[in-house]
C-alpha positions as CSV (number, residue, x, y, z in Angstrom):
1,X,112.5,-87.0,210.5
2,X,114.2,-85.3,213.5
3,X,115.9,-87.9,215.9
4,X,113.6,-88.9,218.3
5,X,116.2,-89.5,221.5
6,X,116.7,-86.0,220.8
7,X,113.2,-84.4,220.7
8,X,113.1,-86.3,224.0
9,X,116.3,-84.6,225.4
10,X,115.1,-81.4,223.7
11,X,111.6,-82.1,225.8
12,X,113.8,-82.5,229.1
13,X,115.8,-79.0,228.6
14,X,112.5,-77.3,228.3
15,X,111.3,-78.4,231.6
16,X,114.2,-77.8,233.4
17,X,114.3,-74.5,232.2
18,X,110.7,-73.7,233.1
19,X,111.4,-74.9,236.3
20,X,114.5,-72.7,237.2
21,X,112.7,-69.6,235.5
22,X,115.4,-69.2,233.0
23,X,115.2,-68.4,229.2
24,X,117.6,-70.1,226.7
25,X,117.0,-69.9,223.0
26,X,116.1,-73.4,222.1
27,X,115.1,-72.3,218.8
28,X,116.6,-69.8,216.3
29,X,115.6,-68.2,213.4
30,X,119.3,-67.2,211.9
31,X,118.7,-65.1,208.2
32,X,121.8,-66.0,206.9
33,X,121.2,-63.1,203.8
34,X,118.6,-60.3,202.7
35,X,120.0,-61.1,199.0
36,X,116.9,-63.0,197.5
37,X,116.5,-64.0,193.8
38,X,112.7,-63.9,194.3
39,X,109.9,-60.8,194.6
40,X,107.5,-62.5,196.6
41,X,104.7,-59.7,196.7
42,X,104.1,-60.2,200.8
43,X,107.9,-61.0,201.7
44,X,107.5,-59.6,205.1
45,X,110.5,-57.4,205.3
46,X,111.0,-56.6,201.5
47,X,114.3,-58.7,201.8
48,X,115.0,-58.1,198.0
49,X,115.1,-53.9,199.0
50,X,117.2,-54.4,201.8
51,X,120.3,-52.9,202.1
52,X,121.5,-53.8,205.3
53,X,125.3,-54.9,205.7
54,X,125.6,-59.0,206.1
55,X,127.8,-60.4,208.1
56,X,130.7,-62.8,206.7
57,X,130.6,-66.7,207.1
58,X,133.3,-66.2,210.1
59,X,130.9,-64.2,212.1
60,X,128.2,-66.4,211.6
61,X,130.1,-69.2,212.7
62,X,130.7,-67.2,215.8
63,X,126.8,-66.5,216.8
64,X,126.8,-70.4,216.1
65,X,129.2,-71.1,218.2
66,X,127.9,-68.9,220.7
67,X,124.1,-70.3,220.2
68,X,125.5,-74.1,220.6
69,X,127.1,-72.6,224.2
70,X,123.9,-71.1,225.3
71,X,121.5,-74.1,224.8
72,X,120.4,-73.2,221.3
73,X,119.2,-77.0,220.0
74,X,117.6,-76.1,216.9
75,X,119.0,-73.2,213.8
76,X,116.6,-72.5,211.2
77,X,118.1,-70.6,208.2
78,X,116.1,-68.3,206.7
79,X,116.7,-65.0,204.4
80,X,116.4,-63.4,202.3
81,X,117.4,-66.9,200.1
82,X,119.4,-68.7,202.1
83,X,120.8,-71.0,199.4
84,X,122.4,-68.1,197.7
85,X,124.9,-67.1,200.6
86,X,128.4,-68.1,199.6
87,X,129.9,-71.1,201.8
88,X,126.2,-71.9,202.6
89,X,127.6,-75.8,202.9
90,X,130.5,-74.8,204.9
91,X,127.9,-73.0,207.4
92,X,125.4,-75.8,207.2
93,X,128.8,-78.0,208.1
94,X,129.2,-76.2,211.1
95,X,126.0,-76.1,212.1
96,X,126.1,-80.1,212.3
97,X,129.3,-80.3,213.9
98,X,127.7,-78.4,217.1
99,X,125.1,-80.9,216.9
100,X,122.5,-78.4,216.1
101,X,119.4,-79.4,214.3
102,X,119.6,-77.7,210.9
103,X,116.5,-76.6,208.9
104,X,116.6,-74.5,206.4
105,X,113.2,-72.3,204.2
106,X,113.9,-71.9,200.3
107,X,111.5,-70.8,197.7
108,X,113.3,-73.9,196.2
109,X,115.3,-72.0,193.0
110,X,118.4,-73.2,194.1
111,X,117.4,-76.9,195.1
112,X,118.5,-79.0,192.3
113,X,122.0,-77.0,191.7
114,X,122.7,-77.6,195.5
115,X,121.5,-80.7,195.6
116,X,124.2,-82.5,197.8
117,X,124.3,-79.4,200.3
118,X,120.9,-79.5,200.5
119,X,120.9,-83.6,201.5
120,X,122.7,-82.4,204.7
121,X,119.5,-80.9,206.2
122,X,117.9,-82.2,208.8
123,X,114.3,-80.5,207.1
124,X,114.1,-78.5,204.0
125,X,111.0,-76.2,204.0
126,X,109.5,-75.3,200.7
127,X,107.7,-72.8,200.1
128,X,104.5,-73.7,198.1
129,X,101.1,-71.4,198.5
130,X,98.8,-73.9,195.8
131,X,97.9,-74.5,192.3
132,X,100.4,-72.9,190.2
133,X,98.5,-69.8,188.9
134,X,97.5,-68.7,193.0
135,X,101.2,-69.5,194.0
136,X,102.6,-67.2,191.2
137,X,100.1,-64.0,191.8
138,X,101.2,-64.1,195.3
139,X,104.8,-64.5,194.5
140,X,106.1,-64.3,191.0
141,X,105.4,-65.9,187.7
142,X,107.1,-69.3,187.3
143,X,108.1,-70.1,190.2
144,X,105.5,-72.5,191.0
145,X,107.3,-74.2,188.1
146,X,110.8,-74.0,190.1
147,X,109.3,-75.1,194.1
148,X,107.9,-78.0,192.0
149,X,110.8,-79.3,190.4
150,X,112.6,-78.7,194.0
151,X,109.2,-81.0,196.0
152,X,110.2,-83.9,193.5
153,X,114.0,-83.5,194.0
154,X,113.3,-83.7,198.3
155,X,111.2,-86.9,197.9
156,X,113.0,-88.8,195.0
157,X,116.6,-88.4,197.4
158,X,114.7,-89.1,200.5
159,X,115.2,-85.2,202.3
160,X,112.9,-84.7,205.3
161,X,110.2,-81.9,203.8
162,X,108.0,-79.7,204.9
163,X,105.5,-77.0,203.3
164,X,105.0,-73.7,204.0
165,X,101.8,-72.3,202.8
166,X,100.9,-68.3,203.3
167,X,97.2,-67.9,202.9
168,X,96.2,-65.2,200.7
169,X,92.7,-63.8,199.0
170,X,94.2,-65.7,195.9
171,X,94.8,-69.6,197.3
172,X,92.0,-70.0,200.1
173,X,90.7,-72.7,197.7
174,X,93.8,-74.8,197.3
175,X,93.4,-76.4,200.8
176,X,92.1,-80.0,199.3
177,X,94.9,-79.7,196.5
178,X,97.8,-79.3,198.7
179,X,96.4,-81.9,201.1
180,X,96.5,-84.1,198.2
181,X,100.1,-83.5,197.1
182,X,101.1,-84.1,200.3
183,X,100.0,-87.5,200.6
184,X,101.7,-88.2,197.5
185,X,104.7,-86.4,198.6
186,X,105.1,-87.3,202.2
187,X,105.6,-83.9,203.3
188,X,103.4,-81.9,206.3
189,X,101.8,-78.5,205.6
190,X,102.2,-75.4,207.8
191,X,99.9,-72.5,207.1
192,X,99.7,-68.8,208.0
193,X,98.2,-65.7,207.5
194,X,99.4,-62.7,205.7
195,X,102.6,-61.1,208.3
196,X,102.5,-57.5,208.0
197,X,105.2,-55.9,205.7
198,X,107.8,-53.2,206.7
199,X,107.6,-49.7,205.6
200,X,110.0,-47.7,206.7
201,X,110.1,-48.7,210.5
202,X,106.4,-49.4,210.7
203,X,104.6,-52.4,209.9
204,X,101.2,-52.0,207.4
205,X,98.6,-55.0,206.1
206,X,99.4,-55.8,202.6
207,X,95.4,-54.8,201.9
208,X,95.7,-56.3,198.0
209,X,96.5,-59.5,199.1
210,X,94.6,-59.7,202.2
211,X,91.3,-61.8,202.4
212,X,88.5,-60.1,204.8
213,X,88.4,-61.8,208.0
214,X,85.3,-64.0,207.4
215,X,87.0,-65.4,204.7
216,X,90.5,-66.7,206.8
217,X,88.3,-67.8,209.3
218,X,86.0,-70.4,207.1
219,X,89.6,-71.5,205.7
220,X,90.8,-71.7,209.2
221,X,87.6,-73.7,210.4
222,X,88.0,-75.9,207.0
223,X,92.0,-76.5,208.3
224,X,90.2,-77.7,211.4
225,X,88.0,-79.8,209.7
226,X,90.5,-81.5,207.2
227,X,93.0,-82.6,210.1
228,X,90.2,-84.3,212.0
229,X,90.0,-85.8,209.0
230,X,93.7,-87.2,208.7
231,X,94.8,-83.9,206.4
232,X,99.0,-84.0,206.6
233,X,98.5,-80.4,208.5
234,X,101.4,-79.3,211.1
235,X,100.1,-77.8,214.0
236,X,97.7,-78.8,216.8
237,X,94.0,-77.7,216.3
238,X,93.9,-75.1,219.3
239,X,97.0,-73.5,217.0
240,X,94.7,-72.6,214.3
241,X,91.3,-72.1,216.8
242,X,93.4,-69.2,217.9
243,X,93.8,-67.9,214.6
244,X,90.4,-68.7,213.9
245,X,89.4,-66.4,216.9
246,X,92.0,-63.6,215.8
247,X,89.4,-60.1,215.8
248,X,91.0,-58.7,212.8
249,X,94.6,-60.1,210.4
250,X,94.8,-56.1,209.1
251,X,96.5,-56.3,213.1
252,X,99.0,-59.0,212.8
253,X,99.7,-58.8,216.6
254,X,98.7,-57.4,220.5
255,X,101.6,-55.4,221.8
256,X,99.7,-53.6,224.9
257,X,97.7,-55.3,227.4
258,X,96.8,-59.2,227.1
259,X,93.6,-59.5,225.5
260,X,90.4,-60.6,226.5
261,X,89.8,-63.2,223.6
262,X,91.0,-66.5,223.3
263,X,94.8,-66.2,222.4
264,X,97.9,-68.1,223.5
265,X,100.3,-66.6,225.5
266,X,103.5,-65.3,223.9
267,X,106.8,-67.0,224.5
268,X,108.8,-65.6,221.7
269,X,112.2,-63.6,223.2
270,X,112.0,-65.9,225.5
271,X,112.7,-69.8,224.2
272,X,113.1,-68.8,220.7
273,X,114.5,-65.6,218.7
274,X,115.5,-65.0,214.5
275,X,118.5,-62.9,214.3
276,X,119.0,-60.6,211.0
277,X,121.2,-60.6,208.5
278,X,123.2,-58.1,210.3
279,X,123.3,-59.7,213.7
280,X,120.5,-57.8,214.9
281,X,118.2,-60.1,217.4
282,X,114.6,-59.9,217.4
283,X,112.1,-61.6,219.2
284,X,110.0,-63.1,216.1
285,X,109.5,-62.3,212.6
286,X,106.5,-60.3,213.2
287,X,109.1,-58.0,215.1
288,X,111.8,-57.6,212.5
289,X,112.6,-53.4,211.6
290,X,109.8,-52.5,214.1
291,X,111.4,-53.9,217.8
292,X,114.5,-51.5,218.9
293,X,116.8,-54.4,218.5
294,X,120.4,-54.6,219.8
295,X,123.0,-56.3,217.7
296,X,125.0,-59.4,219.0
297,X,128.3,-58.9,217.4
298,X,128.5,-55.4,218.7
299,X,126.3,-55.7,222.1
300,X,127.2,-59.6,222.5
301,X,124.8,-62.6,222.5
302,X,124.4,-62.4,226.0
303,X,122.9,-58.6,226.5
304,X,121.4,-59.6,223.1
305,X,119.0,-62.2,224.4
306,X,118.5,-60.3,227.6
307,X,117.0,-57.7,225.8
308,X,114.1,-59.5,223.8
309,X,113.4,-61.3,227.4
310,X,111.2,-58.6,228.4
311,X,109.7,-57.3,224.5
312,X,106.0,-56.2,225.1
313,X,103.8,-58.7,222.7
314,X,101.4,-60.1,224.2
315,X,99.9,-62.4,221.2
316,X,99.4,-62.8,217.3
317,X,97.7,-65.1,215.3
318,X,100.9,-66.6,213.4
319,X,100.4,-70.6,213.6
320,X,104.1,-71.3,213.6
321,X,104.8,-68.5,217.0
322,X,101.7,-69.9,218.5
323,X,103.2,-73.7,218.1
324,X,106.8,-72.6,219.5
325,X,105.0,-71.0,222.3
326,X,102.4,-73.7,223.8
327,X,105.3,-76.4,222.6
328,X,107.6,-74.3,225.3
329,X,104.4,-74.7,227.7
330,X,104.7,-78.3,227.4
331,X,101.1,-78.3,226.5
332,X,99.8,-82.0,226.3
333,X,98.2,-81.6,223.3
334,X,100.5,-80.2,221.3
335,X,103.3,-82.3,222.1
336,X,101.6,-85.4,221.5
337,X,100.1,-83.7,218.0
338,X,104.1,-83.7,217.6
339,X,104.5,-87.2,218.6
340,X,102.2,-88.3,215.7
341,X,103.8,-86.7,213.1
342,X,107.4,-87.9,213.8
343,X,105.5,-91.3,214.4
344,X,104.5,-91.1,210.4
345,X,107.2,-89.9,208.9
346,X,109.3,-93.0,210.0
């Protein structure tokens, strides 16, 4: 999996930032493209509607650039589909020769027409939400079919994988099934609940999709259950206890006053960021078309980052912000759940 002299050097840089109170951008969310050849029904920020003007493989290679200066250690690219961007092997290239850690999420389409680009990942994260007929209703018919064929492609040539898994009223049931695959597979599962999608500069629950609460949390407490148990699940147990304590997922996030229930406290603007397809910098997903961002090509990287330092989210239940944040805690726990998992993929 990911080199483990440099998680340990990754480790270090965290706690000498936390020690001289100052925020770098370890980890970065880069969507590379809105264009998507997919209509996921919960796609958080309707990539596929998105008109939004994308910057050319030049300036990307500039934020990179930039990124690799400022501390970055880690680039994640995301979309939209990020294996439809032209020169997406020439950026991935460039990623690699700053020594960045390169990951990159697909709903897999691409995968076997790419293949040799995509063997220059350091992690290729699939998205997979179950059994084939409760991954198609909450995405789009056969393309369970097309994530499959990409799973068995990543383990026949050996390319480090990972599962992302959105929980939805349709796949709460396919827990046991992907923790099945996954031993077969050799691949660890993330899991989330439903992110709220963008409407026109406001954020609503995607209500036909969305489980009632008592519902995520018996799926949450069964996530609990199944990793005692030796479940390939990412994520230390506190991550999803928080979840499992979230009041209400039709609110996705806390952007007032810290609350009074058991949350974990918000680190994202300030260790890790995703920029848009335009160059626009946002704190975290959740944030993307609803946080008055500023753009780093125009306002520079610099005033960029400043800018998020300070955002007013306070918490959300998201399992994959949650881990960032208590991993840029140094929390014990967490980084020794971490330690196992690179112990068993060697």
């Amino acid at each position: 999996m990911i080199n483990l002299a440099k998680n340990c050097h990754f480790l270090w840089d965290i706690l000498n930032a936390r020690l001289s109170g100052r925020y770098i951008p370890f980890a970065v969310q880069f969507s590379i493209t809105s264009k998507c050849n997919s209509r996921c029904n919960y796609c958080y920020a309707k990539y596929f509607e998105r008109t939004l003007p994308e910057l050319d493989t030049a300036r990307i290679k500039k934020i990179v650039s930039g990124l690799a200066r400022f501390g970055t250690k880690r680039l994640s690219l995301v979309g939209g589909e990020p294996l439809v961007k032209k020169d997406i092997s020439q950026i991935i290239d460039f990623i690699k020769k700053k020594n960045l850690e390169c990951a990159l999420t697909s709903n897999g389409y691409l995968v076997p027409n790419l293949l040799e680009t995509v063997k220059k990942l350091d992690l290729l994260v699939l998205s997979l939400d179950g059994r084939e007929e409760n991954h198609d209703a909450n995405r789009e018919k056969g393309s369970w079919k097309k994530v499959m064929t990409a799973l068995k492609l990543a383990y026949e040539y050996h390319i480090p994988l990972q599962i992302s898994t959105v929980l939805t009223k349709h796949n709460l049931n396919d827990l046991e099934w992907l923790a099945n695959l996954g031993r077969r597979y050799k691949f660890w599962i993330s899991f989330t609940p439903l992110i709220n999608q963008s409407d026109n500069d406001k954020k609503i629950p995607l209500y036909k999709l969305l489980p009632i609460n008592e519902q995520y949390r018996r799926a949450f407490q069964k996530i609990i259950s199944m990793k005692r148990k030796g479940a390939p699940f990412l994520y230390h147990e506190k991550i999803y206890r928080a979840a499992l304590n979230w009041p209400d997922f039709k609110i996705d996030r806390v952007t007032t006053s810290e609350p009074e229930f058991y949350h974990i406290k918000c680190l994202a603007g300030k260790y890790s960021a995703i920029i848009d397809s335009n160059g626009d910098l946002y704190p975290c997903p959740q944030l993307v078309d609803v946080f008055k961002a500023k753009n780093i090509i125009k306002d520079g990287l610099v005033d960029a980052w400043k800018y998020i330092n300070n955002n007013n989210c306070k918490a959300c239940f998201s399992p994959c912000s949650n881990n960032l944040s208590l991993i840029f805690s140094l929390d014990f726990g967490v980084l020794q759940d971490l330690w196992k998992s690179y112990r068993l993929n060697q």
